[in-house]
C-alpha positions as CSV (number, residue, x, y, z in Angstrom):
1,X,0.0,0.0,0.0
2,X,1.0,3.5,-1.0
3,X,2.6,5.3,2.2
4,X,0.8,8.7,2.9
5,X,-0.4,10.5,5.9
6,X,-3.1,12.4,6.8
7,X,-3.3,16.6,6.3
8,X,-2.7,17.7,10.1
9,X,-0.7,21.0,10.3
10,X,-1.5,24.3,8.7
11,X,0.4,25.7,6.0
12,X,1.1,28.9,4.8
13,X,-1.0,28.6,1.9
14,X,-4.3,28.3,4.3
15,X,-3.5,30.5,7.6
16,X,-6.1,29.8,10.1
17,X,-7.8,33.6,9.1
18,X,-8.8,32.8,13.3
19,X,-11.2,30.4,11.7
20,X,-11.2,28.0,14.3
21,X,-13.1,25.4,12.7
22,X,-11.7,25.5,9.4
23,X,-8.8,22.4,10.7
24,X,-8.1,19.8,8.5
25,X,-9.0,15.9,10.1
26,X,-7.9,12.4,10.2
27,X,-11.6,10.4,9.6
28,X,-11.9,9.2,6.1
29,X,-15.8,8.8,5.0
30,X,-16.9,8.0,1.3
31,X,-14.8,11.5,0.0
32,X,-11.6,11.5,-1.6
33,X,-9.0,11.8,1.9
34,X,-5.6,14.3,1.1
35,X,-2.1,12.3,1.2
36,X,1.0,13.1,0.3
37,X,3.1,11.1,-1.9
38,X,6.4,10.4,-0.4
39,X,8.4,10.4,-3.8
40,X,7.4,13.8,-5.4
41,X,6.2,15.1,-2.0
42,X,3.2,16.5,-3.8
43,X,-0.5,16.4,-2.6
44,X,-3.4,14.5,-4.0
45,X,-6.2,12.4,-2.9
46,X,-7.1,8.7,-1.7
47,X,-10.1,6.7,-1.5
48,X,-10.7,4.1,1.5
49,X,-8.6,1.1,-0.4
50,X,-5.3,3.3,0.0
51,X,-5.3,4.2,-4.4
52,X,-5.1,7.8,-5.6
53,X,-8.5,8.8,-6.2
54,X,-6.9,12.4,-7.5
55,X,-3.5,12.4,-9.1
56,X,-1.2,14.4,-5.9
57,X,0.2,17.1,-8.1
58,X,-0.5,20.1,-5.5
59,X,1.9,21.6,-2.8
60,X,-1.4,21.2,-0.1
61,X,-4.6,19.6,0.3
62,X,-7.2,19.7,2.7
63,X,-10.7,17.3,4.0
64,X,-13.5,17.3,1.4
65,X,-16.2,19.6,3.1
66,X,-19.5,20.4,1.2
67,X,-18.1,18.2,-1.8
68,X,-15.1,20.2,-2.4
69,X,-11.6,19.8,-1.8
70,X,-9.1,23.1,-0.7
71,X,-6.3,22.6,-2.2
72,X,-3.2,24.8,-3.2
73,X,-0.3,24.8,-6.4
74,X,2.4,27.3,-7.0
75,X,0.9,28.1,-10.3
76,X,-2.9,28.4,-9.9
77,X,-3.1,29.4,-6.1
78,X,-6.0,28.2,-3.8
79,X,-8.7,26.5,-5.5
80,X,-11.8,23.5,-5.3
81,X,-11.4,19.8,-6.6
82,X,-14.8,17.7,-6.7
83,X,-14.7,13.8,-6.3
84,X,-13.7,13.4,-9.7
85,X,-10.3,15.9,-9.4
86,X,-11.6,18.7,-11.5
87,X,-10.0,21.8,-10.3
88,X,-13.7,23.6,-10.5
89,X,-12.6,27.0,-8.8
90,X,-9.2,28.7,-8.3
91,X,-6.8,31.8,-8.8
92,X,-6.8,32.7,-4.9
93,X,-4.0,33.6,-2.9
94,X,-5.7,31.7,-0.1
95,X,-8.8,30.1,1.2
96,X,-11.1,28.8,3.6
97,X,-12.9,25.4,3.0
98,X,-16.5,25.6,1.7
99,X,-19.4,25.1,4.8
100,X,-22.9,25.4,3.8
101,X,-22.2,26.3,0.2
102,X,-20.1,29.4,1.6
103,X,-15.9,30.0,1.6
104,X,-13.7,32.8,2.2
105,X,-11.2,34.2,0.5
106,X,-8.0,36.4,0.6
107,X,-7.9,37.7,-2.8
108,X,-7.3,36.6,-6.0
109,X,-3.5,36.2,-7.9
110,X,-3.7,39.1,-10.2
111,X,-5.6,41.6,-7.6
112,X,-2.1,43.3,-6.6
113,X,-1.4,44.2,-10.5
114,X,-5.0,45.3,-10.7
115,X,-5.4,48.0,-8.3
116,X,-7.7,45.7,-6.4
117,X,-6.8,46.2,-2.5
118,X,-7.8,44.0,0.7
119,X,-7.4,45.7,3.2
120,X,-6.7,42.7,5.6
121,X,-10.4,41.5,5.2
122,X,-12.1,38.6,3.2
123,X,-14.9,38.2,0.5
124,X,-17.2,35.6,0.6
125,X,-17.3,33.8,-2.7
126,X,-20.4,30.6,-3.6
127,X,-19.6,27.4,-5.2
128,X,-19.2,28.4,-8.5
129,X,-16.2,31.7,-7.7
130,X,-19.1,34.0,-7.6
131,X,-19.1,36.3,-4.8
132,X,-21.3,35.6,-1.6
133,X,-23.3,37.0,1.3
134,X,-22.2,41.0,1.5
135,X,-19.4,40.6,-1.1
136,X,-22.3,40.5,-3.4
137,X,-23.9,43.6,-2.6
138,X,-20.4,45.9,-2.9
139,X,-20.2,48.3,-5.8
140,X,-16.5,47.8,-5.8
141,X,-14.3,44.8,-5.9
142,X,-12.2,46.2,-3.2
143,X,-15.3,46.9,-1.1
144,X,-16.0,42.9,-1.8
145,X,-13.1,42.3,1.1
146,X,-16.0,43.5,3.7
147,X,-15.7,41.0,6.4
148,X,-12.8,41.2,9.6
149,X,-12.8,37.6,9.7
150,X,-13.8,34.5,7.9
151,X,-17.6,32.8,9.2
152,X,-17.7,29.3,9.4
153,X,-21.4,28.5,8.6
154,X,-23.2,25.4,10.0
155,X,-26.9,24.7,10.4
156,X,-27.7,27.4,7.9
157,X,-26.0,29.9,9.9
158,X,-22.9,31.3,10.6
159,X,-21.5,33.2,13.6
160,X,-20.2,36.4,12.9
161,X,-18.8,37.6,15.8
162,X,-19.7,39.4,19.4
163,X,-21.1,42.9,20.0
164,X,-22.0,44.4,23.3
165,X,-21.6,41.4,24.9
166,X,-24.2,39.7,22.4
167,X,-23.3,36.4,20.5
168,X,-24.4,37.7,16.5
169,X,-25.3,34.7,13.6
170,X,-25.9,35.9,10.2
171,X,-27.9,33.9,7.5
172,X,-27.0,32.7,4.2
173,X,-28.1,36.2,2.8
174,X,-25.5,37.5,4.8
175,X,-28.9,39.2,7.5
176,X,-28.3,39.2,10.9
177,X,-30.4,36.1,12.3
178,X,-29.9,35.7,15.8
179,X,-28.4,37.9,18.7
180,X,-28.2,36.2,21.4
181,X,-27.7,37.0,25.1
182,X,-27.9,36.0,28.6
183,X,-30.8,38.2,29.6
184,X,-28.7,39.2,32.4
185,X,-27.4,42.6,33.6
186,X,-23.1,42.1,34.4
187,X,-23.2,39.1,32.1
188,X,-21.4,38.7,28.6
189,X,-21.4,36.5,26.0
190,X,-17.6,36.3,25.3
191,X,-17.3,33.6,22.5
192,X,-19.7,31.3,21.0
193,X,-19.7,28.1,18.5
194,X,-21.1,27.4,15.1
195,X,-24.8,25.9,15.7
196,X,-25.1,21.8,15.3
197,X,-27.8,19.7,15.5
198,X,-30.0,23.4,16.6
199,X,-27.6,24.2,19.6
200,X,-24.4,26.2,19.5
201,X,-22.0,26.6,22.7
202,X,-21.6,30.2,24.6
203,X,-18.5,31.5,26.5
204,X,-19.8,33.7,29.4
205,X,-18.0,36.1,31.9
206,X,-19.1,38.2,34.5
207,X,-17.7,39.9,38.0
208,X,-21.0,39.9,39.6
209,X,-22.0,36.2,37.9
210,X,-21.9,34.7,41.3
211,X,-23.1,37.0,43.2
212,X,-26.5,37.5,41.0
213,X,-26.8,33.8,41.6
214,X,-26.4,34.0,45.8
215,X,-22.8,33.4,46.1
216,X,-20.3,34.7,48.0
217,X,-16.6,35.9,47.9
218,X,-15.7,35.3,44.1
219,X,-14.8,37.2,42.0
220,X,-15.3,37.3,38.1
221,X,-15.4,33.6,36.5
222,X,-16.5,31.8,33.4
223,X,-19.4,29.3,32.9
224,X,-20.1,27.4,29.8
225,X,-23.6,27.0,27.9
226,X,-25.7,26.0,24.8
227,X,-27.8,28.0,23.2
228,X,-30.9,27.2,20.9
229,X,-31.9,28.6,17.3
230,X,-34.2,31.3,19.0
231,X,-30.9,32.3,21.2
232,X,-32.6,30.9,24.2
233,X,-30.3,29.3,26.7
234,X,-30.7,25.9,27.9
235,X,-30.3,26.2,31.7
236,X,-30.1,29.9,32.5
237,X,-26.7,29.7,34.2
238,X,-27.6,33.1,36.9
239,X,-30.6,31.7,38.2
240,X,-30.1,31.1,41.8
241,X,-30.6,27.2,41.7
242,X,-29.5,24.2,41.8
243,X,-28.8,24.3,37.8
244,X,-26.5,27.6,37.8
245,X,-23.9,25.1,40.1
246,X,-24.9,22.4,37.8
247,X,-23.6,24.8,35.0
248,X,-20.8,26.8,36.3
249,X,-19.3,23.4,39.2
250,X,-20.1,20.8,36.8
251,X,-19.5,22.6,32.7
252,X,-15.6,23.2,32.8
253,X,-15.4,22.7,28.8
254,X,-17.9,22.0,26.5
255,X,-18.0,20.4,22.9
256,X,-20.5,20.7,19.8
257,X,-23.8,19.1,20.3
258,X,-24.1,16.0,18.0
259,X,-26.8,12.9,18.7
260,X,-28.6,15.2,20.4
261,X,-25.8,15.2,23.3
262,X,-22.8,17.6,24.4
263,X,-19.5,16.7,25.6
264,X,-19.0,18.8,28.5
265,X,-16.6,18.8,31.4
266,X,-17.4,18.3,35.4
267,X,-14.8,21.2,36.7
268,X,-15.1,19.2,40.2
269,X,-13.1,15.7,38.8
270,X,-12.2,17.2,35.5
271,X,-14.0,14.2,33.7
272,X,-15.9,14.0,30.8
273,X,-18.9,13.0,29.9
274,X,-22.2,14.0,27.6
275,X,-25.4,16.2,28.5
276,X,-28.7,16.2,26.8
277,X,-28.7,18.9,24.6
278,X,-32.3,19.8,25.2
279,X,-32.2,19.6,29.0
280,X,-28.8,20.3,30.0
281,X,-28.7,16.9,32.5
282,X,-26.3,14.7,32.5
283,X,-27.0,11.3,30.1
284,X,-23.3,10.0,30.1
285,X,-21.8,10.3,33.0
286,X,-18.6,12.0,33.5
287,X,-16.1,9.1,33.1
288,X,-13.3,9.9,31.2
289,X,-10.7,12.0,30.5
290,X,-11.7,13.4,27.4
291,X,-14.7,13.0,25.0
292,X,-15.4,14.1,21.3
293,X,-19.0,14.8,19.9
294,X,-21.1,11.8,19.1
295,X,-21.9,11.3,14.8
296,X,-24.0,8.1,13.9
297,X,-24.7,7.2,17.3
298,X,-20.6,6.5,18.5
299,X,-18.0,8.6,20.0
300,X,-14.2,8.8,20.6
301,X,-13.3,9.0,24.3
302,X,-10.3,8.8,26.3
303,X,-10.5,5.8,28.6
304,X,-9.6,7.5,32.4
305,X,-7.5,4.5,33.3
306,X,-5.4,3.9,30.8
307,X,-5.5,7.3,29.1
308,X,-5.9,5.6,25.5
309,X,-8.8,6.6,22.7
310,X,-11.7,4.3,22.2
311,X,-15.2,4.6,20.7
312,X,-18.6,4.4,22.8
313,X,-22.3,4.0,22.0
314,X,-25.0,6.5,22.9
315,X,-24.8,4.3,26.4
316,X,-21.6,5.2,27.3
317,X,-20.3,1.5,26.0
318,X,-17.2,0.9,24.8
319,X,-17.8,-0.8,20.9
320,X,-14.1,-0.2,20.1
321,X,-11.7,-1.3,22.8
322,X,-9.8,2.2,24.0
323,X,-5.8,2.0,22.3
324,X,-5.1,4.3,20.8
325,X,-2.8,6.5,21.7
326,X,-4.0,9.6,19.8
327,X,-5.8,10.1,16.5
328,X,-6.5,12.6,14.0
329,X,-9.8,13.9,13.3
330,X,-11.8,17.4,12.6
331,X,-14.4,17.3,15.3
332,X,-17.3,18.0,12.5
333,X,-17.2,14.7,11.1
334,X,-16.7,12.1,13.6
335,X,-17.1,8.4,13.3
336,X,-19.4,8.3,10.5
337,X,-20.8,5.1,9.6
338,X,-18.0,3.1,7.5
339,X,-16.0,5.5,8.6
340,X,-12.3,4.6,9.6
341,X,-10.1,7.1,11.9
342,X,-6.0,7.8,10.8
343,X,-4.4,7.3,14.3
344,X,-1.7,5.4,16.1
345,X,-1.4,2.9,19.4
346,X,0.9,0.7,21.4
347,X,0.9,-3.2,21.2
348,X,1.0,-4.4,24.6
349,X,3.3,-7.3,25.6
350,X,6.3,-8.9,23.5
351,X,9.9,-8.2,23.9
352,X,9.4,-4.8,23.4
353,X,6.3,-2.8,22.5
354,X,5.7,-2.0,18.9
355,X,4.6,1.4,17.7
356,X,1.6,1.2,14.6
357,X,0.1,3.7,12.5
358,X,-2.7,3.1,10.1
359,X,-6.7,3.0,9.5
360,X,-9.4,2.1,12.6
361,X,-12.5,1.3,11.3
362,X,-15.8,2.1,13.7
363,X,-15.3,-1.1,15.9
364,X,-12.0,-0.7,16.4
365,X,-10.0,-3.1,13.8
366,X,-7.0,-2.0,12.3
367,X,-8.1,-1.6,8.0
368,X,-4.5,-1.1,7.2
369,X,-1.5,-0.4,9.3
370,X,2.3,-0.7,9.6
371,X,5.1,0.2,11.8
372,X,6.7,3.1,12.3
């Protein structure tokens, strides 16, 4: 089998644009997955029996998302492939990966010769290179570059950013379609998530947080929450109840909803487990040491005992034994049915333990592996 390995660093040619979820992954589904080949150290694409799918003849490639691939060559800049390698868009300097029909873009190769400034903002641009959202209203093509930051839209919407302490989401015209807050005086939304499966995560922060809610000698802190698609939060986290210690004691992190569940954190052990995502109660308990969001009704999670990576059912069950050592995946796409995960674990016993890497399918069998 052809030696490759997954896209897991950031290159130049696609800074991060403080995209946070535009991150390249390690879980191979029925799109084309980006290896390298180790000869002409060029880029292409694989299918799940290891044979190029798309010829590797870029300098970068990056996960399939909404049936495109970002990729990157000297020549042609940033650009789309579809399944069948067809270099359908290109001629940017760089580029976010298309969600929900919708990427962002730097600028264009022959902008700087054209007069055409960016003024370190983005344009949005549609599947086809035309331009999206606001870029499509501007009169100019410099005024196209009209956004701070690149949106990462999910769910239909995108978040755009924060204003006066007020999580903002935008729709796919580019209208504001939520603003969302915590209906309490002294009490911010600082950062929020992308929405999934109707619910999007909140940062909050506030000096008098405790105090509203009856306690005593703290200062300012930071809870965790989910919102809903009317910007409604699941447990109101200042109430003076037994669900604001719930929140603040019990939510140390929090993932994306997925299953209808949230990985979230107890701050008391620092275990993780998963909350119903309409009620905010625990339906996993917290168990281990770290959990991912749930896709097709299974999850990775990191076994507490022996601090390896396995997969559970919506019970909390382990269906893949936990060994792995770590593995490579985008959060967005996890453990999708025939899926299989790039990652790499320990053989225990023997002389001497032996270090693999390879292909995990969804029960936790090796597809293709070798030593490193």
């Amino acid at each position: 089998m052809t030696t490759y390995s997954p896209n897991n660093g950031t290159k130049s040619y696609f800074p991060d644009f403080g995209c946070a979820y535009d991150l390249p992954g390690g879980v191979m589904n029925d799109d084309p997955f980006p290896a390298q080949d180790p000869d002409t150290e060029k880029w292409g694409y694989i299918d799940k029996s290891g044979e190029w799918a798309i010829e590797p003849e870029y300098e970068q490639a990056r996960m399939f998302s909404d049936g495109l691939g970002l990729v990157y060559s000297e020549d042609k800049g940033a650009g789309f492939v579809n399944a069948q390698g067809e270099l359908v868009v290109s001629g940017y300097i760089a580029a976010t990966s298309f969600s929900d029909g919708v990427a962002f873009v730097s600028g264009k190769l022959d902008d700087e010769k054209n007069g055409i400034k960016h003024n370190n903002r983005y344009a949005a641009i549609d599947k086809n290179g035309a331009w999206a959202l606001d870029s499509a209203k501007s009169s100019t093509e410099t005024d196209r570059y009209c956004y701070k930051q690149p949106i990462f839209f999910h769910d239909g919407v995108g978040f755009e950013g924060i204003k006066d302490g007020k999580a903002i989401y935008i729709d796919g015209k580019g209208s504001e379609a939520l603003s969302a807050s915590s209906g309490h005086d002294g009490v911010s939304i600082v950062d929020a998530g992308p929405f999934y499966d109707g619910y999007a995560t909140i940062e909050l922060q506030g000096v008098d947080m405790w105090a509203k809610a009856g306690y005593t000698g703290m200062g300012g802190t930071t809870a965790y929450g989910l919102i809903d698609k009317t910007g409604a939060l699941v447990k109101d986290p200042t109430a003076k109840s037994t669900q604001w210690a719930t929140l603040v004691d019990l939510w140390g992190g929090i993932n994306h909803a997925g299953g209808g569940m949230v990985a979230a954190q107890d701050s008391v052990s620092g275990l993780w487990g998963y909350l119903d995502a309409k009620s905010g109660e625990w339906k996993i308990q917290p168990l281990f040491s770290e959990a991912k969001p749930f896709a097709d009704g299974m999850a990775y999670a990191k076994d507490f005992a022996t601090d390896d990576w396995g997969i559970i059912d919506d019970s909390g069950a382990w269906t893949a034994v936990p060994r792995l050592d770590n593995f490579n995946s985008d959060d967005q796409s996890l453990v999708a049915a025939g899926g299989l995960v790039y990652g790499t674990a320990e053989a225990v016993g023997g002389a001497a333990p032996v270090t693999s890497e390879g292909w995990m399918n969804a029960q936790g069998i090796w597809v293709a592996s070798w030593k490193l």
